[in-house]
C-alpha positions in Angstrom: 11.8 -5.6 -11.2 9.5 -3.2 -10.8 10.6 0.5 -11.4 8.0 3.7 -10.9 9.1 7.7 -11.4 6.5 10.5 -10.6 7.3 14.2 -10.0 5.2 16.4 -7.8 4.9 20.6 -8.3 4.4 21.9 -5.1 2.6 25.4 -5.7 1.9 26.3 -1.9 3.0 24.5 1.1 1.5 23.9 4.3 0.8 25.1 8.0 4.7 26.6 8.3 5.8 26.0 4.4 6.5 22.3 5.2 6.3 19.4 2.6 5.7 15.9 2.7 5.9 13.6 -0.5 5.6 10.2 -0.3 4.2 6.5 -0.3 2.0 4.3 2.3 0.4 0.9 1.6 -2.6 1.9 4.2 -5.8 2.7 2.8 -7.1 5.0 5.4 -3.7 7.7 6.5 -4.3 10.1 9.3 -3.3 12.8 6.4 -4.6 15.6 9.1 -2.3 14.2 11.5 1.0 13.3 10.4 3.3 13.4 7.8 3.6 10.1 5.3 6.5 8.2 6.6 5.7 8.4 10.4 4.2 5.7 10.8 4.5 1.7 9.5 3.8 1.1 5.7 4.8 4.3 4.7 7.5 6.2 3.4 8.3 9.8 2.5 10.7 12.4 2.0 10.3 15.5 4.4 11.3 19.0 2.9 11.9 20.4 6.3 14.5 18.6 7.5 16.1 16.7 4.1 15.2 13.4 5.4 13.8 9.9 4.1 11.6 8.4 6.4 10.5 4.8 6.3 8.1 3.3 8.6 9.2 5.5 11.5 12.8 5.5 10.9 15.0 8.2 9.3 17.9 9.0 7.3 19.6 11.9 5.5 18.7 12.4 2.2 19.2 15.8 0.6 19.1 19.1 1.7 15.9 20.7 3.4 13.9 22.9 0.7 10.4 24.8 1.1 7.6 25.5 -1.4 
């Protein structure tokens, strides 16, 4: 098994404070036009709302946070 940990410090969000952290498999993402997790091969967790989203789908995951 295969385990991987990695921490991110966020020192300014985006457009509206919102943060995106996450995975894809794709070697070119649309990073100007979506969040990671939107779309197939990827997966993220989105600040704004608290969720985990995997190739399109979503679930809750913690509570929603800001930079």
């Amino acid at each position: 098994m295969i385990k991987a940990y990695f921490e991110v410090k966020v020192i300014l969000g985006g457009f509206f404070d919102q943060v995106a952290v996450g995975l894809t498999v794709s070697q070119i993402f649309p990073v100007e036009d979506m969040f990671v997790g939107y779309m197939q091969g990827s997966i993220g967790f989105h600040g704004d709302d608290g969720k985990c989203y995997i190739n399109g789908d979503s679930f809750e995951y913690s509570s929603p946070y800001s930079s």
